[in-house]
C-alpha positions in Angstrom: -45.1 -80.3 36.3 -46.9 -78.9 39.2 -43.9 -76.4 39.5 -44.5 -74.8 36.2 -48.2 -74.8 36.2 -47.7 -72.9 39.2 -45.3 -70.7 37.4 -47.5 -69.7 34.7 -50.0 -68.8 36.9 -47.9 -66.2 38.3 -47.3 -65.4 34.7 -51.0 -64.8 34.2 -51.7 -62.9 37.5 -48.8 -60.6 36.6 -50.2 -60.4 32.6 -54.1 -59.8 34.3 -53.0 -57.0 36.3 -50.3 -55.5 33.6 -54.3 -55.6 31.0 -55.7 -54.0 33.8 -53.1 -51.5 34.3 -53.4 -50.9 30.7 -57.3 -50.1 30.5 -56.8 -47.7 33.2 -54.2 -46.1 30.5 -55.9 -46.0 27.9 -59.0 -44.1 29.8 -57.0 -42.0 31.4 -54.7 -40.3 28.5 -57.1 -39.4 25.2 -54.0 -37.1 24.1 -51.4 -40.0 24.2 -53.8 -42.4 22.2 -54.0 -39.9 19.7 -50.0 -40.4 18.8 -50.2 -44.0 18.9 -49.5 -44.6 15.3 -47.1 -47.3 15.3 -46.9 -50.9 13.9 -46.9 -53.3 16.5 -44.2 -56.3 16.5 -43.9 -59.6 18.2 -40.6 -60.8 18.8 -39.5 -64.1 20.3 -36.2 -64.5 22.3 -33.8 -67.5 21.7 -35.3 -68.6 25.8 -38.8 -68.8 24.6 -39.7 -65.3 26.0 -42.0 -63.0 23.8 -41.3 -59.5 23.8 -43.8 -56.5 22.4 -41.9 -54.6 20.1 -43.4 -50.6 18.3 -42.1 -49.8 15.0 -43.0 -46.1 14.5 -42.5 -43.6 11.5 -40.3 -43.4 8.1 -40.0 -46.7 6.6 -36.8 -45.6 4.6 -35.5 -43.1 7.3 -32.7 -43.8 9.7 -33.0 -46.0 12.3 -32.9 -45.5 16.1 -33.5 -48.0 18.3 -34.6 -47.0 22.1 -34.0 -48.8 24.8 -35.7 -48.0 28.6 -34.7 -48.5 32.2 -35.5 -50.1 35.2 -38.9 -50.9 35.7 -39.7 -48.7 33.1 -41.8 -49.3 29.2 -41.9 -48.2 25.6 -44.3 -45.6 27.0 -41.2 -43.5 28.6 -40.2 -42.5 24.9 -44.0 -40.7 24.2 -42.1 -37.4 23.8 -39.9 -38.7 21.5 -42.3 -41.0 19.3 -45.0 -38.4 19.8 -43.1 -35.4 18.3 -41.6 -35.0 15.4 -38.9 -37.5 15.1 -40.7 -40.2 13.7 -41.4 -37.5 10.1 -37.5 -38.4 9.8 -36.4 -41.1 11.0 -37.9 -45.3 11.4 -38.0 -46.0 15.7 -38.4 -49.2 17.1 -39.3 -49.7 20.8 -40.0 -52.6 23.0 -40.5 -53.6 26.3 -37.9 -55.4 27.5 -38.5 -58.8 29.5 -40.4 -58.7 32.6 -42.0 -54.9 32.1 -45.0 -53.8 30.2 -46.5 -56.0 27.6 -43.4 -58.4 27.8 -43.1 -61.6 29.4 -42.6 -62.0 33.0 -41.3 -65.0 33.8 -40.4 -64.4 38.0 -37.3 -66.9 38.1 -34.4 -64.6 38.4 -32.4 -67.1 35.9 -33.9 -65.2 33.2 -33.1 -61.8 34.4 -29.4 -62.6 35.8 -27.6 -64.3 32.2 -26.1 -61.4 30.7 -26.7 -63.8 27.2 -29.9 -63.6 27.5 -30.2 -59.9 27.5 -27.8 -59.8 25.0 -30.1 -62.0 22.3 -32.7 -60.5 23.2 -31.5 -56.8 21.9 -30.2 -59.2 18.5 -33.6 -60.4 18.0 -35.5 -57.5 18.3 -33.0 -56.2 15.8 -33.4 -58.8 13.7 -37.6 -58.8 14.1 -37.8 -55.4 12.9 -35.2 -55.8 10.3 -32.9 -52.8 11.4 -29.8 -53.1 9.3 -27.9 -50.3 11.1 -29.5 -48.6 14.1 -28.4 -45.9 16.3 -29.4 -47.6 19.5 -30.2 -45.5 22.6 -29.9 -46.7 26.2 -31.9 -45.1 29.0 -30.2 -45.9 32.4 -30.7 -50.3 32.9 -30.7 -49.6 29.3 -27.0 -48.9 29.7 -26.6 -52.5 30.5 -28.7 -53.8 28.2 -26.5 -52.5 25.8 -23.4 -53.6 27.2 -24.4 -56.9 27.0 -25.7 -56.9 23.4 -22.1 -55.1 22.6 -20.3 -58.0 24.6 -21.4 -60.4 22.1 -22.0 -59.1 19.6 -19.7 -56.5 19.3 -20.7 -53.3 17.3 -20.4 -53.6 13.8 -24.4 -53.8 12.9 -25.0 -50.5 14.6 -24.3 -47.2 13.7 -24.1 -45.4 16.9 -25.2 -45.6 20.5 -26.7 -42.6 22.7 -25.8 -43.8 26.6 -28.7 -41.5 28.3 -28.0 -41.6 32.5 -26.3 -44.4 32.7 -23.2 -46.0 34.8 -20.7 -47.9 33.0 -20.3 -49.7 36.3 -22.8 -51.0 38.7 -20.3 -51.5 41.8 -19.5 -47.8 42.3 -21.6 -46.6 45.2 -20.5 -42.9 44.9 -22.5 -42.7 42.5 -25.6 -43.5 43.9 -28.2 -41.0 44.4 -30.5 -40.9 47.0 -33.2 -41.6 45.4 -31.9 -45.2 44.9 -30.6 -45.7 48.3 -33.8 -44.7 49.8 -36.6 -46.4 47.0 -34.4 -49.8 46.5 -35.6 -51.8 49.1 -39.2 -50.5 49.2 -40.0 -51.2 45.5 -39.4 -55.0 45.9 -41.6 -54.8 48.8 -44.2 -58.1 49.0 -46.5 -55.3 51.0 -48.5 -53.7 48.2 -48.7 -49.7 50.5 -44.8 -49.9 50.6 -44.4 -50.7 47.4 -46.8 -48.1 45.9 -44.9 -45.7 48.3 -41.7 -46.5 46.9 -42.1 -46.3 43.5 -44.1 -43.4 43.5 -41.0 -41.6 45.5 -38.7 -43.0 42.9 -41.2 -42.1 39.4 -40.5 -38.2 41.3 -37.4 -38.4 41.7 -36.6 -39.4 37.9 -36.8 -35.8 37.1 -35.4 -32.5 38.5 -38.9 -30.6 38.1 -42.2 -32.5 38.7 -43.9 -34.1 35.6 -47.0 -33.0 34.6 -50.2 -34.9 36.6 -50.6 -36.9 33.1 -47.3 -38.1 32.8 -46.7 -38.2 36.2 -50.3 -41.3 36.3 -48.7 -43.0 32.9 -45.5 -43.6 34.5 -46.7 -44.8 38.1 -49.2 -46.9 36.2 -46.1 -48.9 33.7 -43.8 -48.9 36.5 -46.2 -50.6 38.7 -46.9 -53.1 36.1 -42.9 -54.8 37.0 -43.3 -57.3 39.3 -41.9 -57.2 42.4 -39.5 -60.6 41.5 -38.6 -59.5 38.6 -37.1 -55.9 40.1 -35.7 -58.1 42.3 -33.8 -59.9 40.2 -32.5 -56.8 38.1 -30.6 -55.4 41.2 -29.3 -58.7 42.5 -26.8 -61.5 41.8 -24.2 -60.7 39.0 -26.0 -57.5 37.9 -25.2 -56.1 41.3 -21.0 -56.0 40.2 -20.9 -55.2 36.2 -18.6 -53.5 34.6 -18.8 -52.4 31.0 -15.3 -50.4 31.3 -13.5 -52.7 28.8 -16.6 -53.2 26.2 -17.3 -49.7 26.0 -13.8 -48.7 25.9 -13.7 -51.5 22.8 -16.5 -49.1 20.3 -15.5 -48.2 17.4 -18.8 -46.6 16.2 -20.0 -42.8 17.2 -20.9 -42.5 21.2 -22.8 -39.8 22.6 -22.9 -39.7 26.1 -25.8 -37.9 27.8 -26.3 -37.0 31.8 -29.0 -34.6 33.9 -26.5 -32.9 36.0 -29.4 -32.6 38.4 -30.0 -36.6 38.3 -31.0 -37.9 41.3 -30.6 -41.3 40.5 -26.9 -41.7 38.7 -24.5 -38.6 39.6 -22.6 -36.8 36.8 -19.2 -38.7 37.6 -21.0 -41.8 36.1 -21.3 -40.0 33.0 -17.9 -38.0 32.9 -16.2 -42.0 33.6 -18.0 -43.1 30.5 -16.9 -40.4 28.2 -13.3 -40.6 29.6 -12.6 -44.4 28.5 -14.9 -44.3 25.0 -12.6 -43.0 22.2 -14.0 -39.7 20.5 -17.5 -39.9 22.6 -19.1 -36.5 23.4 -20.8 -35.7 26.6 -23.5 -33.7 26.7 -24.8 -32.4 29.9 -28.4 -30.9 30.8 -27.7 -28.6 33.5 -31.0 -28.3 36.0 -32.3 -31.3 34.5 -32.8 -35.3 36.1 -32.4 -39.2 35.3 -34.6 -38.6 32.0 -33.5 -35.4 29.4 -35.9 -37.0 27.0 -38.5 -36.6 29.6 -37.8 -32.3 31.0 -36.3 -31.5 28.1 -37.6 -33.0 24.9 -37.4 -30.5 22.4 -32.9 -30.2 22.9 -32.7 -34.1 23.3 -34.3 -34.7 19.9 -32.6 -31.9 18.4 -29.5 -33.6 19.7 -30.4 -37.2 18.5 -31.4 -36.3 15.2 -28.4 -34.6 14.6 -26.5 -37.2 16.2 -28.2 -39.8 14.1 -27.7 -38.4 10.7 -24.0 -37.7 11.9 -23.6 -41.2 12.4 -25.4 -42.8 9.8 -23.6 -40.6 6.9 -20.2 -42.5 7.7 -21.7 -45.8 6.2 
C-alpha cells in the first residue's frame, strides 16, 4: 500500500508540473489557441491508463490518425491540424502514455510490453470510432505502430504513412548524432543537464531552426516526459525490435517518408523500410530533418491528403 501511494504521488508531481507546463502554453502562443478547434476525447487503456485523445475536423471525411514520437505530444501535429487538412478529412490525435496530458505511470512495466502499446492504439481507435484510418507514425511512432500491427494485424486500417522512422531499433548505423550525443543527458536526474539535452535534441529535430514560437511549444511538451518514463522507452526490449517481418506482412497502402537531412534516423532506415514493404513508396525531403510535417508542411499535407484519398478509394 505504502508503495503505490508513493507511486501516485509521483504521478501527481509529474501531472502538477505537465498543468504548469501547460499554463505557460497557453500564455505564451495566442496564435496556436486560435486553431484549437477540436473535440477532446478520453480514452482508457485495457492497463487502467487514461490517455487524452483530439478529434479535429470533418465528421464524414476520411480518417487519419497521427501518431508522435519520443517525448513528443499532439501539439507536434499544429501544422497539420492547424491548416487545412482538417476542411477534408476527420484527425484524431492523442498523447500517447507517459507524455503530455496522458498518464505517467514511472514503472517501466508499462512502457516495455509491446501489448500494451499495441491496445492502446486499438482503444483509441475504438474511442473515437475510426472504422478505417490511415494511421501516421512519426519516428517512436514507428513502433507504436508496429506493435498495434503485430496484433492486430492490418485489416481495420486503410493505410499507414511511416514518417522518420527505423524499422529496426538494433542498427546503430543508423544513428545520428543527435541521438548519440542527447540520449544520456535527457534521462538525466540533474534538472541543468536535462534542460541542456533536450533542448540540443528539440534543434536538432529539424534541418533549419524552428521558429522562436515553435521552437518554446516544443521545449515546453518535451520537457513535460518524465525522466523514468524516457528511460524506459530506450531501454529493456525496446532497445532490440525489429518490425522487419510485420511490416513486410502489410497488405494495405505504405507510404514511407524520410528528411534526407535527419539528424536523428539516417536515410538508410528509410530506404530498408521501403525495400521489404510490398508496393510502398518512399518519399524523400531533400534539405529537410526528423520532422517534414514540421519544415515543410505545405508538401507533407499535400502528400497525405493525396495519399489518403488514394487509399481510402480501394475500400
Amino acid at each position: 500500500m505504502r508503495q503505490k501511494k508513493s507511486r501516485r504521488t509521483l504521478i501527481s508531481r509529474a501531472s502538477a508540473i505537465a498543468v504548469l507546463i501547460a499554463v505557460f502554453i497557453t500564455i505564451e502562443r495566442p496564435a496556436l489557441a486560435a486553431g484549437e478547434q477540436y473535440t477532446p476525447l478520453s480514452v482508457k487503456t485495457p492497463d487502467g491508463l487514461t490517455i487524452r485523445a483530439q478529434v479535429w475536423g470533418n465528421a464524414s471525411g476520411p480518417e487519419i490518425l497521427l501518431i508522435h514520437g519520443f517525448s513528443q505530444s499532439y501539439l507536434s501535429w499544429i501544422k497539420q491540424t492547424g491548416g487545412d487538412l482538417p476542411r477534408t478529412f476527420r484527425i484524431v490525435t492523442y498523447d500517447f502514455r507517459g507524455h503530455g496530458g496522458s498518464d505517467k505511470p514511472l514503472d517501466a512495466k508499462y512502457y516495455q510490453d509491446d501489448k500494451r502499446w499495441a491496445d492502446e492504439v486499438a482503444a483509441v481507435i475504438q474511442a473515437a470510432n475510426l472504422k478505417r484510418p490511415v494511421v501516421v507514425a512519426w519516428s517512436y511512432g514507428g513502433r507504436v505502430i508496429g506493435n498495434y500491427l503485430k496484433y492486430y494485424g492490418d485489416s481495420h486500417l486503410a493505410g499507414v504513412d511511416l514518417v522518420d522512422i527505423r524499422t529496426k531499433a538494433a542498427e546503430p548505423a543508423w544513428d545520428g548524432d543527435v541521438i548519440r550525443r542527447t540520449s544520456a543527458s535527457m534521462i538525466s536526474a540533474d534538472i541543468a543537464t536535462n534542460i541542456a539535452g533536450t533542448k540540443e535534441f528539440v534543434r536538432g529535430v529539424t534541418a533549419a531552426p524552428l521558429s522562436r514560437e515553435d521552437f518554446e511549444l516544443a521545449l515546453a511538451y518535451n520537457m513535460v516526459v518524465p525522466i523514468e518514463v524516457r528511460a524506459a522507452l530506450r531501454g529493456g526490449p525496446n532497445a532490440g525490435v525489429d518490425f522487419t517481418a510485420v511490416f513486410k506482412s502489410l497488405r494495405v497502402p505504405v507510404l514511407v517518408t524520410h528528411g534526407a537531412a535527419d539528424r536523428l534516423i539516417k536515410l538508410e532506415a528509410a530506404r530498408y523500410t521501403a525495400s521489404i514493404v510490398p508496393g510502398a513508396k518512399l518519399s524523400i525531403y531533400e534539405k529537410v530533418g526528423h520532422a517534414p510535417f514540421l519544415e515543410e508542411p505545405d508538401r507533407f499535407n499535400r502528400e497525405l491528403a493525396r495519399f489518403v484519398m488514394r487509399a481510402t478509394a480501394r475500400h
